[in-house]
N, C-alpha and C positions, 0 to 999 in steps of 0.2 A: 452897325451897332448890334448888343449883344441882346437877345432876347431874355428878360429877366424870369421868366418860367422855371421855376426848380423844383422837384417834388423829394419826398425821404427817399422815395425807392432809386433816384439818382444816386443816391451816398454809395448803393451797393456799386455802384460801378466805376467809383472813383479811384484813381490811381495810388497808391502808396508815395506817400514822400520820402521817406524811407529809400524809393528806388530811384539812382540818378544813370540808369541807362538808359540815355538818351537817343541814340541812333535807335530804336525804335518803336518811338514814339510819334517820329515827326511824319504830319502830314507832307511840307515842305519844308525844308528848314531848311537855314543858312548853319554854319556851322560856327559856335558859339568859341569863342578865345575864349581858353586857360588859362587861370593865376600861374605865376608860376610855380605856385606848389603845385603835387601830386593829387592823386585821384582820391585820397584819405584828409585832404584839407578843404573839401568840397563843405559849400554850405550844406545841413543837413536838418533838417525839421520835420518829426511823426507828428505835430499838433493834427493835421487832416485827419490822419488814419486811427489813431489816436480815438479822434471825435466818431470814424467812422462804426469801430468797434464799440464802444460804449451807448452811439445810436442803437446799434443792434441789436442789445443786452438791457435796455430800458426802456419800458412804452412810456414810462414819465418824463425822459429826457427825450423822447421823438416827439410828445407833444410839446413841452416848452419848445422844442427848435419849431414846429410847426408856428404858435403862438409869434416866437419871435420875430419870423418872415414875414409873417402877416403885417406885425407894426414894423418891419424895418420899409414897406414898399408902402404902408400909410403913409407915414412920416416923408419918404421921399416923394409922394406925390401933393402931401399940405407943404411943401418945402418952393413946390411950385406957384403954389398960392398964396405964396408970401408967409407964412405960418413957421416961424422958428421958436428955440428953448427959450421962454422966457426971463431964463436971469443970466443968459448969455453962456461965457466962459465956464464948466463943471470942472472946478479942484479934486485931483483925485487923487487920498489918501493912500500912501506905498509907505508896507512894511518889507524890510528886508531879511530874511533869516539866511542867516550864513552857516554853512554847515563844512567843518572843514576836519582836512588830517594833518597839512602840514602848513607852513607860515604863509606859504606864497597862494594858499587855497583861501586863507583869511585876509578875504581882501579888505581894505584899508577903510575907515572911514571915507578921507577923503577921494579914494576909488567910487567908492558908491555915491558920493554928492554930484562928485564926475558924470558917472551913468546918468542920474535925475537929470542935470544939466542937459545931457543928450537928448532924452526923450523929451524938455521943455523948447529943445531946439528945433526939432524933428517935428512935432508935432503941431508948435507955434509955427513952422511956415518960417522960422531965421534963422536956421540953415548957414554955416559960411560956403557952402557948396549950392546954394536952390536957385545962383546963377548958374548953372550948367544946365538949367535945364530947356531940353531942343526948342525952338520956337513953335514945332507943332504942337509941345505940349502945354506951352505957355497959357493958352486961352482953356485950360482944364486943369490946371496945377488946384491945389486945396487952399492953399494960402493956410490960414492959420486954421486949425483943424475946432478950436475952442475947446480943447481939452489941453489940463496943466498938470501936473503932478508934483505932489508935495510928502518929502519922507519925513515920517513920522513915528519909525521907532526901527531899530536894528536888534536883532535877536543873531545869537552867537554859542554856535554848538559845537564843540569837538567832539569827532567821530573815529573811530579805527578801521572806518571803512573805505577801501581806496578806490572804488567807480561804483557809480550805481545808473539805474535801466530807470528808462521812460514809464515807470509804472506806479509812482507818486509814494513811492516808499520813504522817498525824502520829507511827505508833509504827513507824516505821524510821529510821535513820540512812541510808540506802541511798534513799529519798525523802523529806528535809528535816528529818525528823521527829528521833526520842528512841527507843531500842530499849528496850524495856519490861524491867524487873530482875524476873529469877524470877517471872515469871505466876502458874506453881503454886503458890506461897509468898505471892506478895505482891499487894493490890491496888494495882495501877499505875491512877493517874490522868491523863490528861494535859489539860492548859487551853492552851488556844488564844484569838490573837487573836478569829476571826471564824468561823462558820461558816451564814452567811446569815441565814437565818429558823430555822434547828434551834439550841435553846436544850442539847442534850447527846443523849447516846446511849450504850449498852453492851451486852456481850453477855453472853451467859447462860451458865449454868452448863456446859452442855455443850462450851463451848469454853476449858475447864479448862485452866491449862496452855500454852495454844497463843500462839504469838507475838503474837496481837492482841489477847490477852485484860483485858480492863477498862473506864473507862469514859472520856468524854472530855466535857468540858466547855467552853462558849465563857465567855472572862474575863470577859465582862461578867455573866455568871448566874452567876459561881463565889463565894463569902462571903457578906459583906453590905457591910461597907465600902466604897463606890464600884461597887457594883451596881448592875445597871440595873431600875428598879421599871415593871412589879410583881413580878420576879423575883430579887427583892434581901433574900432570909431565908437564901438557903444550900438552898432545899429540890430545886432542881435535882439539884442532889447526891445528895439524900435519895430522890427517887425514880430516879435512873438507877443506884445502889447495892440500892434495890429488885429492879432487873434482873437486874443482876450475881447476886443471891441468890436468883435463879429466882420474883420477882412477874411478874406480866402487868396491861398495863393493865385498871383496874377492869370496864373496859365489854366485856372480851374484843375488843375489833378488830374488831367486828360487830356489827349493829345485834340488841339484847339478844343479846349475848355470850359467850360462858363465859371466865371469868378462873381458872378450875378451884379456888374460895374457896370454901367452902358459906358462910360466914355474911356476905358482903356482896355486898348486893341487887342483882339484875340490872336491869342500866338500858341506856335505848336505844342511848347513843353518850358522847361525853366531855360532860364539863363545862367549861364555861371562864367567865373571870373573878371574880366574887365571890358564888354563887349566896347565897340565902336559904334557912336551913331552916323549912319544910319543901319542900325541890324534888320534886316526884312527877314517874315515871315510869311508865308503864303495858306492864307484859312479859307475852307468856300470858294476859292477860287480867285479871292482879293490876297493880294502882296502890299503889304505897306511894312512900316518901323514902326517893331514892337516899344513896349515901354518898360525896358530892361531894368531902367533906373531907379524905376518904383520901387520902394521898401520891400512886397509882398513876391518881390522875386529873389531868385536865389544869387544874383552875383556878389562880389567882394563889398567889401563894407565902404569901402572909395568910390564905388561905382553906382550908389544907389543915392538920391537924395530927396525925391517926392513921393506924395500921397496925391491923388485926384478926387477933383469934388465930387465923383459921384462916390469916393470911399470914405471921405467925408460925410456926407450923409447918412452913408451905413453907421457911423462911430458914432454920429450926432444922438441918431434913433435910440440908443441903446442905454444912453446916460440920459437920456428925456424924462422927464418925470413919467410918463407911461414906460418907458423902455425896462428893459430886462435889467440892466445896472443900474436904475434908480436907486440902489440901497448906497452906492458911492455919495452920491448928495449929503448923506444924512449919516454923522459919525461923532 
């Protein structure tokens, strides 16, 4: 099991998500199946490095992350003592802002009722997929995670811009973008034409509140409807909303990693496209099957279907009425 010790000065040494060169990375690794797409339809997510540089760059955002670790390991140890969220299930409030150049970037209402459906699927634990998952991980799956989400207003902007960068240009009105409605209240989404090879991104709990805060999606990985495969389930969503809810990628951003999870396995580096169970990875000296399937790894959107209750907890912490997203509750 993983030792849940993290300090700020780890961040400096966390890998880029950004980089999917994987041969070498791996302490031992098996060697991961391919979608059959190319090397440019790889999952891609900077949310890590992202977080990492802006740690850098703020002592007020090093101490909320400090802050937040603190109540995400309380919480998970009153979790042992029987002590959960007292009004159960936390609704949480999603605006959409659309920001588009051409028709097919203006995704559709019903495309985005579609996505919500995904993440109440994903996230509820009902899944039409959350039978496939292995029987080793049956006794640790999340089941219903108690978080739901409910849209509650779409915002619609034409732009003459045709790809924009990881760098939150989309959430101002002041550069092209959409000004995010109530941060601290509301999860603001925003979908964009193009943003390269990066399939979404978002930031973490620590930047509660703050003008940029949310997650942002490129149109063609947002829904299912007219998605682009193999990332055409909505789970883009699924995992950059992980972010937002204070998950880390599975693999920690380091070759055998800490994702600060105890109960899912440490493995060399990401996964991508459609592994087989059983994938072994060899950490410390232990070979067991990693847990590829999990949202917070990077394979095909077919091949991912669970959360585990120890990331369960992390997500619980942070919408608690102590937690860093208590301002969701209250809208």
């Amino acid at each position: 099991m993983k030792k849940l010790l993290f300090g700020i000065l780890a961040l400096g040494f966390m890998s880029s998500c950004n980089n999917d060169t994987l041969s070498n990375q791996n302490e031992d690794s098996t060697n991961h199946p391919e979608s059959s797409s190319d090397l440019t339809n790889k999952r891609n997510c900077p949310s890590e490095e992202i977080r990492k540089q802006a740690l850098q760059g703020s002592s007020e955002l090093r101490q909320r992350y400090t802050a937040l670790e603190a109540n995400t390991d309380k919480f998970a140890n009153d979790l042992k003592l029987g002590k959960v969220l007292a009004d159960g299930t936390v609704e949480i409030p999603v605006v959409v802002n659309v920001l588009y150049k051409t028709a097919a970037q203006n995704v559709s209402d019903a495309r985005i009722a579609e996505q919500i459906a995904v993440l109440n699927a994903d996230y509820g634990g009902t899944n039409s997929d959350v039978s496939k998952i292995p029987a080793e991980f049956q006794t640790v799956k999340s089941g219903n995670v108690k978080v739901t989400f409910k849209l509650v207003n779409t915002i619609r902007k034409s732009t003459t811009k045709t790809s924009w960068s990881a760098n939150d240009t989309m959430k101002k009105v002041s550069t092209g973008g959409i000004d995010g409605t109530k941060p601290a209240n509301y999860l603001n989404i925003w979908v964009v034409g193009s943003m390269g090879n990066i399939l979404g991104y978002a930031t973490f709990p620590e930047s509660s509140g703050l003008w940029n805060d949310g997650v942002v999606i490129a149109a063609p990985y947002f829904g299912k409807t007219g998605a682009s495969s193999p990332f055409n389930l909505g789970r883009t969503a699924t995992h950059e909303v992980g972010h937002y809810l204070n998950l880390r990628h599975i693999w920690g951003d380091a070759n055998c990693g800490n994702d600060l999870v105890a109960d899912t396995p440490t493995q060399t580096t990401a996964s991508t496209g459609k592994p087989t169970y059983p994938q072994y990875n060899t950490c410390s000296g232990v070979s067991r099957s990693i847990m590829f399937m999990n949202y917070m790894d990077y394979v095909d959107d077919a091949a991912m279907f669970m959360f585990s209750a120890g990331q369960k907890a992390r997500m619980q912490s942070v919408v608690a009425s102590s937690g860093a997203r208590s301002g969701l509750r209250v809208n």
